[in-house]
Structures are given as structure tokens and as C-alpha cells.
N, C-alpha and C positions, 0 to 999 in steps of 0.2 A: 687455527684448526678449521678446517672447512667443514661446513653443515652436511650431513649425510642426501644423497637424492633421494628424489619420492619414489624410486624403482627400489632402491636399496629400505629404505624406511617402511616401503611396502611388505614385501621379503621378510623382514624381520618379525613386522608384524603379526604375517603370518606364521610364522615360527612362535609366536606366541610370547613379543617380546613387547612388555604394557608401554615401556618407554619410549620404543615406537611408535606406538599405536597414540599414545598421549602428542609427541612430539606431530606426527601427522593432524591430528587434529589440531592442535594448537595451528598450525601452520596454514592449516585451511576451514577451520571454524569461518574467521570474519569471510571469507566467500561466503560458505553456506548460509551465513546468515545476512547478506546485502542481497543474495537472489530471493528468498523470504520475504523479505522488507519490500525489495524492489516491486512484488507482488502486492503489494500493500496490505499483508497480513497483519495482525495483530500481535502484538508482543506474544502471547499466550500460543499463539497459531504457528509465528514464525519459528516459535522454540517447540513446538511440535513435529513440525518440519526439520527441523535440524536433527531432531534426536531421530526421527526415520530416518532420513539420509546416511548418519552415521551406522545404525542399524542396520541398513540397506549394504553400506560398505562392508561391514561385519560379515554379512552372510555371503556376501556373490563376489569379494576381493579374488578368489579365486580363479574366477571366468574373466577376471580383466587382463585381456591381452599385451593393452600398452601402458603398462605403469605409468611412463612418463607425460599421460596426458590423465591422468589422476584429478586435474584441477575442472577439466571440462569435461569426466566422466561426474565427479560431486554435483558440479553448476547444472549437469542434464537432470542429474536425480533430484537435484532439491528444486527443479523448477516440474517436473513432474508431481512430486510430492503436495506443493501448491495449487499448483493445476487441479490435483485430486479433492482437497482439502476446499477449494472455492467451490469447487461443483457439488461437494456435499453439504453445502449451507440450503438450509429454504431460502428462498426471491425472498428477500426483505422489504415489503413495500407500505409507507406508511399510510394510516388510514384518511388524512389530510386527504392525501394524495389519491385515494381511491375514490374518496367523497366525490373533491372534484371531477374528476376523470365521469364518473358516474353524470355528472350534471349539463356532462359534454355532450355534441354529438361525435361520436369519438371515433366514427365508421367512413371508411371512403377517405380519396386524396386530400378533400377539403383540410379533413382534419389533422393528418399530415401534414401539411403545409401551415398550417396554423401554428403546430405543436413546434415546430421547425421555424416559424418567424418568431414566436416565443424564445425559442432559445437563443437566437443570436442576438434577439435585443437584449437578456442577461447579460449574455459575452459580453457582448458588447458595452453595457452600465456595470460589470466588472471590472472589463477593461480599463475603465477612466476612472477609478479608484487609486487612490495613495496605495505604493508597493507597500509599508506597511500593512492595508487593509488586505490588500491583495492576498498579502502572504497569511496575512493570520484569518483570514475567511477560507481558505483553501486549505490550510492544516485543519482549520476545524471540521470541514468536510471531508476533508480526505483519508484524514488519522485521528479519528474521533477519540480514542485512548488516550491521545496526550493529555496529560492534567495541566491545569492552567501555571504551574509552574514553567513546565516545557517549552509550554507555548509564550511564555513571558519572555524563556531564556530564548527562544526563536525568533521571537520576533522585536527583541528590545523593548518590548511594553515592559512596565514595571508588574510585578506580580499579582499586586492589589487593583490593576487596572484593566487586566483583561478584560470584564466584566462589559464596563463601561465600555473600553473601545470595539469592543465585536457592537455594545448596542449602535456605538456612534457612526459604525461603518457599515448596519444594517441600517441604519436611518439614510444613509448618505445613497448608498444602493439603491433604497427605497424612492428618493426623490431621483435618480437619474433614470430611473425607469420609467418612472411620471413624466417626465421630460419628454421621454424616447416614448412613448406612449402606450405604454401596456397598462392596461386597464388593474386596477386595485383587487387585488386575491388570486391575478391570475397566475402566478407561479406555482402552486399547489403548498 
């Protein structure tokens, strides 16, 4: 039995048919929710996103001309959605980070250039890090909700170990920086 199209599933939908509308979703839920993620929302954010999106479908399915492209009308809404959802966050910026900045002279190209040779010496004592470290220093920055289970199943560390190997691969970081010659505190 062939699966119904998303022009026909749409349709029905709107007729007011749930098993449709279930069936549509099922079918394009994991889109909506890999444009989310791919934003790098938050578990909580991304499923916020998703329920607008769907919401969004709910009310305007109506005005949609071409059914058949249903998958990159969702993918535009749920990437707006986030777009919206990021811009209403405050700058999060931590007070480390202010401290420093403050103790800087932090005005004029100088300082740009400074800020700018700073970070590619990171990258770069990044870079020469174990793809273990790599990868589970970069989760941890970049998807800070993962619990250290996740991060264990991602990165092959044992679960009890996390702990230890973020310290052992911020020590390891720390001496290739010293290496590469950034002076001690200066990452903020």
C-alpha cells in the first residue's frame, strides 16, 4: 500500500482529519527538530520551536500554495522560529570575562589584533589536542545541557570519567598554550 502524499495528507488535514495531521507530523517532526538543534538550541528551546512550527502549520496550512514542498516550507518556519527565539535571549556574557576585558586596553586596532592573535593561538592549542579531547571540550562548550552521561556516550569516556578527562584535557590545553606563548589568565 503506498503512503499517502504530503499534498493529499495536507488536504485531509485540513478537512479536519487528526490522522493526518498525526501522520504529517510524524513524517516531518525529525526535520523540525534537526533545524532546532542544528541552531544549537537547547533541548527545552528546540521543543519550543517545534511546537511553534507546528502551531505556525496549524493556522496558515491554508495560504500554502505548494503542498508538495511542505518539507521546506516547515525547515523555513522552524529556522525562523529560532532565529526569533536566539535574538530574544540577553548577551550572556560572563563576569570572568568582563573583569578582564575591563583591565584591558580594549579600544583602537591594537586591541583587535591582540584579541585576534589570542584566538588563534587557542585554535590553534585546540587544534593539537587528542580528537577525544577535542570532541568532548567542544560538546562541552557548545551543548552545555548534555549531562555527563551523554557526553560519556559521545565521546567513549567512561561515565565516571568525564570529570577527570575534561580536567586532564584542560591541563593539556593549558600547557600548549604556554608553549605557543600566551601569557597565563589571558583567555578570560
Amino acid at each position: 500500500m503506498n503512503a499517502p502524499s504530503t499534498p493529499d495528507l495536507l488536504r485531509a488535514a485540513l478537512d479536519g482529519d487528526q490522522a493526518a495531521w498525526r501522520e504529517l507530523v510524524g513524517r516531518y517532526a525529525p526535520l523540525v527538530w534537526q533545524v532546532a538543534r542544528a541552531h544549537r538550541l537547547n533541548v527545552a528551546d528546540a521543543a519550543d520551536v517545534s511546537q511553534r512550527t507546528w502551531i505556525t502549520l496549524a493556522e496558515k496550512a491554508v495560504t500554502i500554495r505548494t503542498p508538495e514542498r511542505l518539507a521546506a516550507w516547515l525547515a523555513t518556519t522552524a529556522r525562523r522560529e529560532c532565529l526569533r527565539v536566539i535574538n530574544a535571549r540577553p548577551r550572556e556574557v560572563s563576569t570572568d570575562r568582563i573583569d578582564w576585558m575591563l583591565t584591558q586596553d580594549d579600544h583602537g586596532p591594537e586591541a583587535s589584533v591582540l584579541r585576534s592573535d589570542r584566538d588563534d593561538l587557542l585554535w590553534r592549542a585546540f587544534e593539537q589536542l587528542s580528537q577525544r579531547c577535542r570532541r568532548l571540550l567542544g560538546l562541552m562548550a557548545f551543548a552545555p545541557e548534555l549531562s555527563y552521561a551523554q557526553l560519556a556516550t559521545a565521546t567513549g569516556v567512561a561515565n565516571a570519567s568525564v570529570s577527570t578527562t575534561r580536567s586532564r584535557c584542560l591541563d593539556v590545553m593549558r600547557r600548549k598554550l604556554a608553549i605557543l606563548g600566551m601569557p597565563e589568565g589571558a583567555t578570560g
